[in-house]
N, C-alpha and C positions, 0 to 999 in steps of 0.2 A: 504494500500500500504506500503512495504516496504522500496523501493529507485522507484524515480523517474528515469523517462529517462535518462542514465546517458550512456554516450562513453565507452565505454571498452576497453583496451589495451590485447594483448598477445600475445607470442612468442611459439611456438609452437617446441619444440627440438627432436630429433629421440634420443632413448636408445640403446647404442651402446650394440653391446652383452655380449660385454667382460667387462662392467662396473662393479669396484668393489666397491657395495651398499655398504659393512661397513664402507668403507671410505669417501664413500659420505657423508651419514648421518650422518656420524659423523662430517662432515666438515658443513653442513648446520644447525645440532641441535641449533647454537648459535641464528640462525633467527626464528627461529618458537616459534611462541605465542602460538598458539593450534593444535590441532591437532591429529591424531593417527602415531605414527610414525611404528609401528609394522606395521601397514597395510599396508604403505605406500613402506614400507622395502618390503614388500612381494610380491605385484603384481605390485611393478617396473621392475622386470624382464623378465614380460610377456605382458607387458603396449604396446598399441599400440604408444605411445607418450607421452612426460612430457609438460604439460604447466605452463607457470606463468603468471596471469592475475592481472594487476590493476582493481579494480572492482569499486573502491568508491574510494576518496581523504585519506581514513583511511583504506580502505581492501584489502590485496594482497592475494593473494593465488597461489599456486603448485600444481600442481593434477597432476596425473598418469590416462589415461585412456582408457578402452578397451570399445569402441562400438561394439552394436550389428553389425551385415551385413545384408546386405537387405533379407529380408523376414524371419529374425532372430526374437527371444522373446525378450521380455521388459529381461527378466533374463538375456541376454546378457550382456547389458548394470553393467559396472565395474568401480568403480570411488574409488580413497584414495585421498583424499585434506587434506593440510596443510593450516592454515595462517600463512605468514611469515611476519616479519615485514618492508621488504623494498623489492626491487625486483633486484639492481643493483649487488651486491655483490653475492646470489645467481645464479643470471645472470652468471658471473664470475667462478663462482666454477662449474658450471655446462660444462662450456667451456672447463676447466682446466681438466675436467674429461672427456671429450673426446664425452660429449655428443652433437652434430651439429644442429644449429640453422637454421631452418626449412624452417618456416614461420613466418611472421609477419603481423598479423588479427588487426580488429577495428569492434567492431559493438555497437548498441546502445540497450541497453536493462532496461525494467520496471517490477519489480517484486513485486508481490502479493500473500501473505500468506490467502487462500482459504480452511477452511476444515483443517483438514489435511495433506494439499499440499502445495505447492510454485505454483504458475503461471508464467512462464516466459515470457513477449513479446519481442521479439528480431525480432529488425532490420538489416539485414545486408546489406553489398553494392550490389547493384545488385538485391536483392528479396526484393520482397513485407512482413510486417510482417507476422511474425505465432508464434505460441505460442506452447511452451512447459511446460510440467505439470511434475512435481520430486515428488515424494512421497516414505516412507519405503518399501511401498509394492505395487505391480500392480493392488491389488484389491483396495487401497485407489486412485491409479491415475488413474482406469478406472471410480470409481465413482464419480470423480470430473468432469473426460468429458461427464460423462452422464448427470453431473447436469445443465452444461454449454451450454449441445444440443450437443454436438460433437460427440459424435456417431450417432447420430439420424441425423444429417445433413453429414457425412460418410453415411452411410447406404443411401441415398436420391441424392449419388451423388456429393454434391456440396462439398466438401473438402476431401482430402487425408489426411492421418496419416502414420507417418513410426516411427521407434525405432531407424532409422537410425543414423548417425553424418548429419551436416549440409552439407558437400562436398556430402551426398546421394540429399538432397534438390536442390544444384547447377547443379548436372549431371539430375536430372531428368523436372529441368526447361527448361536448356539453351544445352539442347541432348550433353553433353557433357560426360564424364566420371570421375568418382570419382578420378581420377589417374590427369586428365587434371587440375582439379581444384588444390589439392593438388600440383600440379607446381607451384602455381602463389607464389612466393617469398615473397610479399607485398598485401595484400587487403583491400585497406581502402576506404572511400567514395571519394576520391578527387583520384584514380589511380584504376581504373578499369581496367581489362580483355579484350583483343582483344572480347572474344568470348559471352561477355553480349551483350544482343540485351535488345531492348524496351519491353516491354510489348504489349500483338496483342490488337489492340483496340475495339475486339470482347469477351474479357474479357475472355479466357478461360482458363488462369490462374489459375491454383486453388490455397489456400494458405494450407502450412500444420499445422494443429493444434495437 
């Protein structure tokens, strides 16, 4: 295991179109510990969204990222992360540049270096866990769910997979729409949704892995 069960924070900001990246980056390079900032320079401008997540007591990170769309490839999925070293002042500069603060997420996530892979278990408000698998290449994270039974229990039925974002997981639990979710200003465990319901006690929830 990598990190334990640990809370996650994130704000989730829209890329306004007319944002000027050199000035950005140039106004954020003094926070970033690691990172590719070339990439990050490059598909900010085509980014479905910029987040900044507390991850750990010690790890922040920036990311730009473009999810696939339902019944899209793994090769959809588009990601440039940065660590930065604190979150408030990027915060700021992000404002300042005209980019509009979204949403604001919490969810609880356990991660495990498997193979090749990362495993992620993530809890969020409202859904049952499921787990997501990251790896370089689709034929390392499809070998990991083979190894795990995940396909084989796909194939039989009992679990769903998507490439999707987590707002596909929310519309296709609670019949809602990916549009509906992505409304909710705030979602943490203590401030739910009109539109979460129970769980049917005939269990036919499936989780997605």
């Amino acid at each position: 295991m990598l990190t334990p069960n640990i809370l996650q924070k994130r704000w989730i900001f829209t890329i306004p179109p007319e944002a000027d990246v050199d000035a950005l980056i140039s106004e954020l390079k003094p926070f970033v510990v690691t990172g590719d900032l070339d990439s990050f320079k490059d598909l900010l401008p085509s980014g479905d969204y910029l987040r900044i997540r507390v991850e750990t007591s010690d790890k922040t990170t920036m990311s730009v990222k473009i999810h696939a769309k339902s019944g899209g490839k793994m090769s959809d999925q588009q990601e440039a992360e940065l660590m930065i070293s604190e979150y408030e002042k990027p915060w700021k500069i992000l404002l300042k540049n005209q980019f509009l603060l979204k949403n604001y997420q919490e969810n609880y996530r356990e991660t495990w270096q498997i193979m090749d892979c990362t495993a992620l278990i993530d809890q969020w408000p409202g859904l049952k866990p499921h787990v997501e698998i990251e790896g370089k290449s689709e034929e390392q994270v499809m070998r990991l769910a083979e190894t795990l039974g995940f396909t084989s229990m796909e194939s039989n039925g009992k679990i769903s997979s998507t490439y999707a974002s987590v707002s596909y997981i929310y519309a296709q639990t609670f019949g809602i729409t990916q549009e509906e979710m992505l409304e909710v200003k705030i979602l943490t465990f203590d401030k739910l949704p009109a539109w979460v319901k129970p769980f049917p006690k005939n269990n036919e929830f499936k989780p997605f892995a």
